[in-house]
C-alpha positions as CSV (number, residue, x, y, z in Angstrom):
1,X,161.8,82.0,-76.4
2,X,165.1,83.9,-77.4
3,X,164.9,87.8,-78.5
4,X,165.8,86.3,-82.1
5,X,163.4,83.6,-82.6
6,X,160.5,86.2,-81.4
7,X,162.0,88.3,-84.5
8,X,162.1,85.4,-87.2
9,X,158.6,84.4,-86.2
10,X,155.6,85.0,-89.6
11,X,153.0,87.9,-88.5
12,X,149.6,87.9,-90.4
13,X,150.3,90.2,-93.3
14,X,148.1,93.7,-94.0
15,X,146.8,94.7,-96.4
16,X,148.7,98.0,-97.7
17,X,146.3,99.7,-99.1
18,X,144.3,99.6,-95.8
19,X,146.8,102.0,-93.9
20,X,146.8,104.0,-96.4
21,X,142.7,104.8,-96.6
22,X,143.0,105.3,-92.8
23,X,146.0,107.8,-93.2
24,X,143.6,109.9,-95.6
25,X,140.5,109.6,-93.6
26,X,142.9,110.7,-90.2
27,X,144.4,113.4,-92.6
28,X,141.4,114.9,-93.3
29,X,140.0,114.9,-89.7
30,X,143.4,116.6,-89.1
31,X,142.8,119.2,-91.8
32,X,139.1,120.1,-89.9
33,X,141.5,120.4,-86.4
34,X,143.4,122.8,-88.3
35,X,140.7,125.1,-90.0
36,X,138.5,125.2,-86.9
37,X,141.3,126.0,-84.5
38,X,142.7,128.4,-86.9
39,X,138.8,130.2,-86.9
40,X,137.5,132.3,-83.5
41,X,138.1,131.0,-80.5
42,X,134.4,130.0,-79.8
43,X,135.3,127.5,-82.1
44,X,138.3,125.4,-80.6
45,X,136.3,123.2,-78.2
46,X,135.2,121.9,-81.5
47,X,138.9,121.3,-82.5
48,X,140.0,119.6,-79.6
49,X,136.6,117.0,-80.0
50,X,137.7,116.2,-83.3
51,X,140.9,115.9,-82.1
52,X,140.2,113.8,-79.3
53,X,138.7,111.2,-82.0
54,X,141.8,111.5,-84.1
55,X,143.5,110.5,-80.7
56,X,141.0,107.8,-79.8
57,X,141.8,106.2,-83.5
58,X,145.7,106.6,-82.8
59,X,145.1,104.4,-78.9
60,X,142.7,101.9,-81.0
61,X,145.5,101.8,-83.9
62,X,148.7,101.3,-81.1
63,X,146.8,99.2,-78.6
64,X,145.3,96.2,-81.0
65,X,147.0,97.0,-83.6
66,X,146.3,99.0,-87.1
67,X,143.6,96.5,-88.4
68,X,141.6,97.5,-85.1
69,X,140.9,101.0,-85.8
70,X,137.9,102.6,-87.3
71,X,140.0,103.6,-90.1
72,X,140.5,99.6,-90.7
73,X,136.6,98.8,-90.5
74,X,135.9,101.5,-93.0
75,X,138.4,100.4,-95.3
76,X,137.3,96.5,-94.8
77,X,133.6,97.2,-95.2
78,X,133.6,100.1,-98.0
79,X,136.6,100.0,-99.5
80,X,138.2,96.4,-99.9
81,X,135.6,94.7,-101.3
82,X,135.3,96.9,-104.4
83,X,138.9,96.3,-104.7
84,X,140.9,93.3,-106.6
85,X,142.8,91.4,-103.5
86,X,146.4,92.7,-102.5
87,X,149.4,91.6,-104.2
88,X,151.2,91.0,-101.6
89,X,150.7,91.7,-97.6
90,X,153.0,93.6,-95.4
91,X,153.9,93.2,-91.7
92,X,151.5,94.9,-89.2
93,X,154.2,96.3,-87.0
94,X,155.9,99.3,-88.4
95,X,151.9,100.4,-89.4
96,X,150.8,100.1,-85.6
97,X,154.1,100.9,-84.1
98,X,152.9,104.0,-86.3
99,X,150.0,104.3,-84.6
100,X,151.6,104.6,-81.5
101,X,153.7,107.4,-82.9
102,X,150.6,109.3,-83.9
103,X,148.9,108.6,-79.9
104,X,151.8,109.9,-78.5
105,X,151.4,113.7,-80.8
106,X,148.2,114.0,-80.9
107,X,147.9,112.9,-77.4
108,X,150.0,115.8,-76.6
109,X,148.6,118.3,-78.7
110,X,145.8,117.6,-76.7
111,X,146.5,117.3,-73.2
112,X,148.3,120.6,-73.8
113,X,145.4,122.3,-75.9
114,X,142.7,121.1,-72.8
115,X,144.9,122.9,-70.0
116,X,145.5,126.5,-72.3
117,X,148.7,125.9,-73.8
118,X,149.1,128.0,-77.0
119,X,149.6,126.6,-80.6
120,X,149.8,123.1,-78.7
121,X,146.6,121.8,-80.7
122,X,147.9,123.5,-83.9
123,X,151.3,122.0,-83.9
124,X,150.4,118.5,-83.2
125,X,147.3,118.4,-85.4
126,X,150.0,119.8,-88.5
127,X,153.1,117.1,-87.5
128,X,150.1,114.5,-87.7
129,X,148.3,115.6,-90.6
130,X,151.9,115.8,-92.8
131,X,152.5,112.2,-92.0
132,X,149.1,111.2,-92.4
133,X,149.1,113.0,-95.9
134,X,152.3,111.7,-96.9
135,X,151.3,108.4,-96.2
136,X,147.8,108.7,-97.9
137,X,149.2,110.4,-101.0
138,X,152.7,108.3,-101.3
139,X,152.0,105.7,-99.4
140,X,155.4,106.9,-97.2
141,X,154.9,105.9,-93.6
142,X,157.0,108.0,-91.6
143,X,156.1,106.0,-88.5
144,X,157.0,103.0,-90.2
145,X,160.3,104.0,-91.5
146,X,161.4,104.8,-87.4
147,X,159.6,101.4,-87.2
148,X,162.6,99.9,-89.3
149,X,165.3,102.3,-88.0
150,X,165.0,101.7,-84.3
151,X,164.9,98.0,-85.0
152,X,168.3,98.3,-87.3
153,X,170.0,100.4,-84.1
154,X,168.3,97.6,-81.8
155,X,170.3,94.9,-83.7
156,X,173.4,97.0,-83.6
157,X,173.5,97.9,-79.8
158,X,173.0,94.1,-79.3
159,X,176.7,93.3,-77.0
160,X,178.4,90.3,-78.8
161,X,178.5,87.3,-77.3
């Protein structure tokens, strides 16, 4: 199959409101990260678990895709069914390449956090917890709007031929 038909192919659609529950419920984890690392240092080990389940969301999210996560069964189980049905679905991929996005800071934040490095937790939990926010209280996905620019440069780098 050529690089263009793989691109023209219909994906299942999503649900945008979904995403957008699991941006606030991973925003307010985030927000916990932030107060408790921010308190005495008896404390951060507490931090860095909550963190460790934002992370563990963010591999679930990027690895099977966003309707896999946690966030997702919440949403479908609690949420969605009090809800009237979307208006229109979206594409999964800029939401989970999103995902991957989020993995790769968090990740960070905590690898760096586990081994001593300073502020590491604190400045990955607060780049996370802005895009989660914005995208739980504007529904702006900052993950999926690199989603759509790397695929615009991707067609542009393409040689001719």
């Amino acid at each position: 199959m050529s690089q263009s038909s793989q691109e023209t192919r219909p994906v299942a659609g999503l649900d945008p409101r979904g995403p957008r529950v699991g941006a606030a419920l991973t925003a307010v984890l985030l927000a916990v990260v932030l107060v408790v690392q921010g308190l005495a240092t008896d404390r951060r080990p507490v931090a860095l678990i909550v963190l460790a389940v934002v992370v563990a969301g963010f591999a679930l999210g990027a690895a099977g895709g966003v309707g896999r996560t946690w966030q997702s069964a919440v949403y479908r189980s609690l949420v969605a069914p009090r809800l009237s049905p979307p208006r229109e679905l979206e594409d999964p991929r800029p939401p989970t390449f999103a995902q991957l996005v989020g993995l790769v800071i968090t990740a960070a934040g905590l690898l760096l956090g586990v081994v001593g490095v300073p502020y590491a937790v604190l400045v990955a939990a607060a780049l996370a917890f802005v895009a989660a926010f914005l995208n739980a209280a504007f529904g702006l996905c900052l993950g999926c709007e690199l989603y759509t620019v790397l695929v615009r440069l991707r067609g542009r780098t393409r040689p001719a031929g």
